[in-house]
C-alpha positions in Angstrom: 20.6 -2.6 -18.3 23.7 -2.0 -16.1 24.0 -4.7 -13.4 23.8 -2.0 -10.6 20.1 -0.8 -11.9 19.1 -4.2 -12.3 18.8 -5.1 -8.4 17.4 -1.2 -7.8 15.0 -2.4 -10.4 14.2 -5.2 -8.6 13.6 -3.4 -5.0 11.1 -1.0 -6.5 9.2 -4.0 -8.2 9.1 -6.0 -5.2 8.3 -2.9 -3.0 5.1 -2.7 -4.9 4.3 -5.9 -5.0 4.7 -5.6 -0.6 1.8 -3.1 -0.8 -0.1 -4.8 -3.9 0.0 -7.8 -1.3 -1.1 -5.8 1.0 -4.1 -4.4 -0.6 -5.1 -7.6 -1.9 -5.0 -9.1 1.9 -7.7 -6.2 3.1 -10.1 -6.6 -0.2 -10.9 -9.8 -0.2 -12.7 -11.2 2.8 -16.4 -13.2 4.3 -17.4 -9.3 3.6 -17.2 -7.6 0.3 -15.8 -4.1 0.8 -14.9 -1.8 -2.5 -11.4 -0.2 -3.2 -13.3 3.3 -2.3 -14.5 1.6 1.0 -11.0 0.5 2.2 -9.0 4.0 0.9 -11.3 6.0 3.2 -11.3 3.6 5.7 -7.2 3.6 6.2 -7.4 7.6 5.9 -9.4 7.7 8.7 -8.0 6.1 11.4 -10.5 7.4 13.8 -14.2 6.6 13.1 -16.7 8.7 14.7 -19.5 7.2 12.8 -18.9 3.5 14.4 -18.8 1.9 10.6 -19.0 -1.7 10.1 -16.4 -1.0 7.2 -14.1 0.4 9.4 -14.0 -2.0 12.3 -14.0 -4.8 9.6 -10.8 -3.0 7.9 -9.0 -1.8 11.3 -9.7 -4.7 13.9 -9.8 -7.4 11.6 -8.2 -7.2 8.3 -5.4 -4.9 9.0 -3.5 -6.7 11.9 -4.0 -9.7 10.0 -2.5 -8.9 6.5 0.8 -6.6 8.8 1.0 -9.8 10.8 1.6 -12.2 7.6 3.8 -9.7 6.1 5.7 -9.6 9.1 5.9 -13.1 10.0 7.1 -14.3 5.9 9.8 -11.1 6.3 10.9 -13.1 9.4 11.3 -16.7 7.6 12.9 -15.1 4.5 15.7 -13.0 6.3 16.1 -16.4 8.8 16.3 -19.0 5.6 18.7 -16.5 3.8 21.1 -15.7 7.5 21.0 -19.8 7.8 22.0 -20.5 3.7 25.2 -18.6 4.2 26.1 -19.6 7.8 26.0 -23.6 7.2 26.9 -22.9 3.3 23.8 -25.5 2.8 21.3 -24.7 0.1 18.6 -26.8 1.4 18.7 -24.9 5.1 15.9 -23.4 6.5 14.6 -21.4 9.9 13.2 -24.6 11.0 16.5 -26.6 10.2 18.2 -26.2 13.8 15.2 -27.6 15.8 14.0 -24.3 17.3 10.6 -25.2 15.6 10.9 -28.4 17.2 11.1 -27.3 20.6 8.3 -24.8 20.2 5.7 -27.0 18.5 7.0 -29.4 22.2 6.2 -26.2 24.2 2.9 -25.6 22.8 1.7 -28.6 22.4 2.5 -29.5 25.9 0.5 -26.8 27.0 -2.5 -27.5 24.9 -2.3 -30.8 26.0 -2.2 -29.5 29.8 -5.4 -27.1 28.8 -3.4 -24.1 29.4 -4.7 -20.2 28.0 -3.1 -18.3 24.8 -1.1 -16.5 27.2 0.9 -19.6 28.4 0.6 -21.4 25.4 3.0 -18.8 23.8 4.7 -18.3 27.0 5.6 -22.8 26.5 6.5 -22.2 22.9 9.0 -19.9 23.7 10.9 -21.6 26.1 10.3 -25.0 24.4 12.6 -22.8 21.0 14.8 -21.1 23.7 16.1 -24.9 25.1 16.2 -25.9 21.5 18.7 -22.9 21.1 20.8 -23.0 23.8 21.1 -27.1 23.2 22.0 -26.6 19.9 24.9 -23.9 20.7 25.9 -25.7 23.7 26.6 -28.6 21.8 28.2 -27.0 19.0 30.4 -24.3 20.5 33.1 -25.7 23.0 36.0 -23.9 23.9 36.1 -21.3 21.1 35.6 -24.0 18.6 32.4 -23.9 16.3 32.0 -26.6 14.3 29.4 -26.2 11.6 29.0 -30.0 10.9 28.2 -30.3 14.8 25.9 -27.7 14.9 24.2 -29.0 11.4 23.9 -33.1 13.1 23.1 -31.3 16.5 19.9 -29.3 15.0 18.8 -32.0 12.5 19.1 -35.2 16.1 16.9 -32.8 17.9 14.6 -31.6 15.4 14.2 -35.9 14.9 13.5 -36.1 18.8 11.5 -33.4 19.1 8.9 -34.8 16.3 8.9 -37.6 18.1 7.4 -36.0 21.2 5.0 -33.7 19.3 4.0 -37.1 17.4 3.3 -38.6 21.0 1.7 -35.6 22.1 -0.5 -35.5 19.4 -1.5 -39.5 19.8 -2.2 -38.5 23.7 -4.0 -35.7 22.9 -8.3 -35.9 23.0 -9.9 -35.7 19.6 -10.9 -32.0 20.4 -7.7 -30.4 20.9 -5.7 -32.1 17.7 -7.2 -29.4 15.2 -6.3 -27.1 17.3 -2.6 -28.1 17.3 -2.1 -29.6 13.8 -3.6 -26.0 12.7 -0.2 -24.7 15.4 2.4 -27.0 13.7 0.9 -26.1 9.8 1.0 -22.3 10.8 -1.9 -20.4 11.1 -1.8 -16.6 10.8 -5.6 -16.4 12.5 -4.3 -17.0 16.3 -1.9 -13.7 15.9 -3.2 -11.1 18.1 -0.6 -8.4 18.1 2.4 -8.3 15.9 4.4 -5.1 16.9 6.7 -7.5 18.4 7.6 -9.0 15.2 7.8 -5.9 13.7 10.3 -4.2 15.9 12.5 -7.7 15.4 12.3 -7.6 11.7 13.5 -3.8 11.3 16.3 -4.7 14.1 17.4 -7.6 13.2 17.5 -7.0 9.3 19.1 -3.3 10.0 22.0 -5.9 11.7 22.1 -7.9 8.6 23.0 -5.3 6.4 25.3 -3.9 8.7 27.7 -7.0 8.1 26.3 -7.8 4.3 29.7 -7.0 3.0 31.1 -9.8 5.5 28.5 -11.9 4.9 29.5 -11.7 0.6 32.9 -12.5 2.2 31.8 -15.4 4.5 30.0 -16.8 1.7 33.1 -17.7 -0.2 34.2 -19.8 2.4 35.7 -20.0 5.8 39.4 -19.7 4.8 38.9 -17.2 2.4 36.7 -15.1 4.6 40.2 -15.5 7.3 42.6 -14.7 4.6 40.5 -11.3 3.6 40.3 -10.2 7.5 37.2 -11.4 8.6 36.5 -12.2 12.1 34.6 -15.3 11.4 33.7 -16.9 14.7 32.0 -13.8 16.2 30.5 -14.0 12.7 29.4 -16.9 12.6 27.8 -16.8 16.3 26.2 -13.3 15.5 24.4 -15.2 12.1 22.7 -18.2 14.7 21.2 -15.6 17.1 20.1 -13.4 14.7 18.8 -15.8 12.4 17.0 -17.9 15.6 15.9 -14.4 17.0 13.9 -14.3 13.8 12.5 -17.6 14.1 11.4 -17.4 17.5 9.3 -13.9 16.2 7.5 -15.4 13.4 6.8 -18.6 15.4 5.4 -16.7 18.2 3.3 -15.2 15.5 2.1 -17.9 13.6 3.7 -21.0 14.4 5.9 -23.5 12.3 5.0 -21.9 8.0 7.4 -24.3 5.9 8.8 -23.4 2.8 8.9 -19.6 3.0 12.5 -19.2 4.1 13.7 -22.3 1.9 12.6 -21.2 -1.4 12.5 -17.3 -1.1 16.2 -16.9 -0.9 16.9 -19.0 -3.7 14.3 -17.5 -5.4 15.9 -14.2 -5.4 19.3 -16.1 -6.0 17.8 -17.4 -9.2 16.5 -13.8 -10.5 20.5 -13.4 -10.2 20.9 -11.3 -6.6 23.9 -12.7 -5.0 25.0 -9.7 -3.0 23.6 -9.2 0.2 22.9 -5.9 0.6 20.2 -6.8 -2.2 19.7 -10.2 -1.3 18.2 -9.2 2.4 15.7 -6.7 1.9 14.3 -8.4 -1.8 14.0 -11.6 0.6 12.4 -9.8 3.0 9.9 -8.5 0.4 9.4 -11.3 -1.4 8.7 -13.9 1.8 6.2 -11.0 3.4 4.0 -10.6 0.0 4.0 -14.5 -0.9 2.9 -15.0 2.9 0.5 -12.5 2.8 -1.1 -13.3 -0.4 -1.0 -17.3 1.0 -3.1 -16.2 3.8 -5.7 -14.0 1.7 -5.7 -17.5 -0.1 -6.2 -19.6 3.0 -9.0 -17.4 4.5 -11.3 -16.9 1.1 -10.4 -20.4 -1.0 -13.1 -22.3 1.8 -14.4 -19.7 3.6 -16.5 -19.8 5.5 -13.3 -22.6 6.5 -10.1 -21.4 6.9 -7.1 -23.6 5.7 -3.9 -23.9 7.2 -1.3 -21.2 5.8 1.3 -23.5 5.6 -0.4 -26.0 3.4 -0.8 -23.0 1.0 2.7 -21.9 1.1 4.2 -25.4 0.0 1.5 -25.8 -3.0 2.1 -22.2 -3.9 5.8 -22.3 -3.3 7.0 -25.5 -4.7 5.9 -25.3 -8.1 6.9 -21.7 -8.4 10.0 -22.7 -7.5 10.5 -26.1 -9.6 9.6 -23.1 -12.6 12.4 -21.0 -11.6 14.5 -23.9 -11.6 14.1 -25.1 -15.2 14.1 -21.8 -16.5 17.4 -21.2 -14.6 20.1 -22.8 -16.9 
């Protein structure tokens, strides 16, 4: 197989494994529904008998399964933007401290007894401080210093644990489930995720865009230079677009680990390199493992649900410790 099939290959495998995913999310459920039920259900988007079938399907199931996808697109292209912009293997949407200052937001207003509404409304300037910090710090005077901006994420990510850790100790027993379910990620509190939607498809149609300068950046900084790269707006354009996404899925969800860690290499391992392949396998790849985590979380306890983000590290990690040894 030629090398340019291969990663076509691989596009229209993980393409079906987005709407296997998919499928799988809206058949398994507290309510047993067969494949006949659920096909006539999504052709008729209008029900003018009032079906249980279809309410359970449209209102429930539906938003749920596009709202994982979504938010596991999100981590994936974030992880993968991140991996090439600090040239660090081991970085991740949550490596800059916008999580931190979220999970502080929230928290906070949990703590205060606030609504949804201004819960998320906390969260997101709680990530938007942690981003402007970060880049404040980092980018003086036309100077962007990688190393600064790595220490700069990794010191606040340290304080802001710290505060959600104190939070969380002043916190009454009734509220801590509440926010230890926030800070594992929990896909149940989504309530409407065209947002994340709309920043996906923008932000990854940006990506690939630049995926031939972002081959080039890979290489390195000087070489990226010597080929005619402009690397600083570069390099700025990678951090927004890469927190943009972070900010969407944790306005989802909240704080899933692992997804944009160990999609991206993943994909790397299956031998994608480029990123005009890279971008949209990750994307795949992170929305169906998160989507099939959460079909996992809601129906492994029901009538319990577990925390995504517990299922995505026991899923994720040995999955990819396999890929690893096989990987010589």
């Amino acid at each position: 197989m030629t090398s340019a099939r291969y990663p076509l290959l691989l596009l229209i495998l993980f393409s079906l494994l987005a709407l296997g995913s998919l499928f799988t999310g809206l058949l398994f459920g507290s309510v047993d529904i067969p494949v006949s039920g659920i096909v006539q259900a999504l052709l008729s988007p209008v029900d003018r008998n009032d079906s249980i079938v279809h309410q359970i399907i449209w209102q429930l199931r539906l938003p749920r399964v596009l709202a994982a996808f979504a938010c596991g697109g999100l981590l994936a292209l974030a992880g993968s933007l991140l991996q090439v912009l600090l040239r660090n293997p081991l970085a991740d949407p949550y490596i800059l401290g916008v999580s931190g200052g979220a999970a502080v937001g929230a928290l906070l207003a949990m703590l205060l007894g606030w609504g949804l509404m201004l819960t998320n409304v906390a969260s997101l300037a709680g990530a938007l401080t942690a981003i402007a910090i970060v880049f404040g710090l980092s980018y003086r005077a036309g100077d962007w210093n990688l190393y600064r901006l790595l220490l700069t994420g990794v010191v606040l990510s340290a304080g802001c644990t710290a505060l959600t850790t104190l939070i969380l100790t002043l916190a009454p027993a009734s509220d801590v489930k509440g926010m230890l379910f926030w800070l594992m990620g929990d896909i149940s509190r989504a309530e409407e995720s065209l947002p994340a939607w709309i920043t996906l498809i923008l932000v990854a149609s940006v990506s690939l865009l630049f995926s031939g300068s972002l081959n080039v950046l890979s290489l390195g900084q000087m070489k990226a230079k010597t080929l005619g790269v402009a690397v600083l707006p570069l390099q700025v354009g990678i951090y927004f677009c890469a927190s943009l996404a972070t900010v969407a899925a944790l306005m989802l969800a909240g704080a899933i680990g692992f997804v944009g860690l160990i999609v991206p290499h993943a994909v790397r391992l299956l031998g994608i390199n480029n990123f005009r392949w890279l971008l949209p396998l990750s994307i795949l790849l992170g929305g169906s493992f998160l989507t099939l985590a959460d079909t996992l979380a809601r129906t492994l306890w029901a009538p319990q649900q577990l925390p995504v983000g517990v299922l995505t590290a026991l899923l994720g990690v040995p999955t990819l410790l396999l890929l690893l040894s096989r990987k010589r």
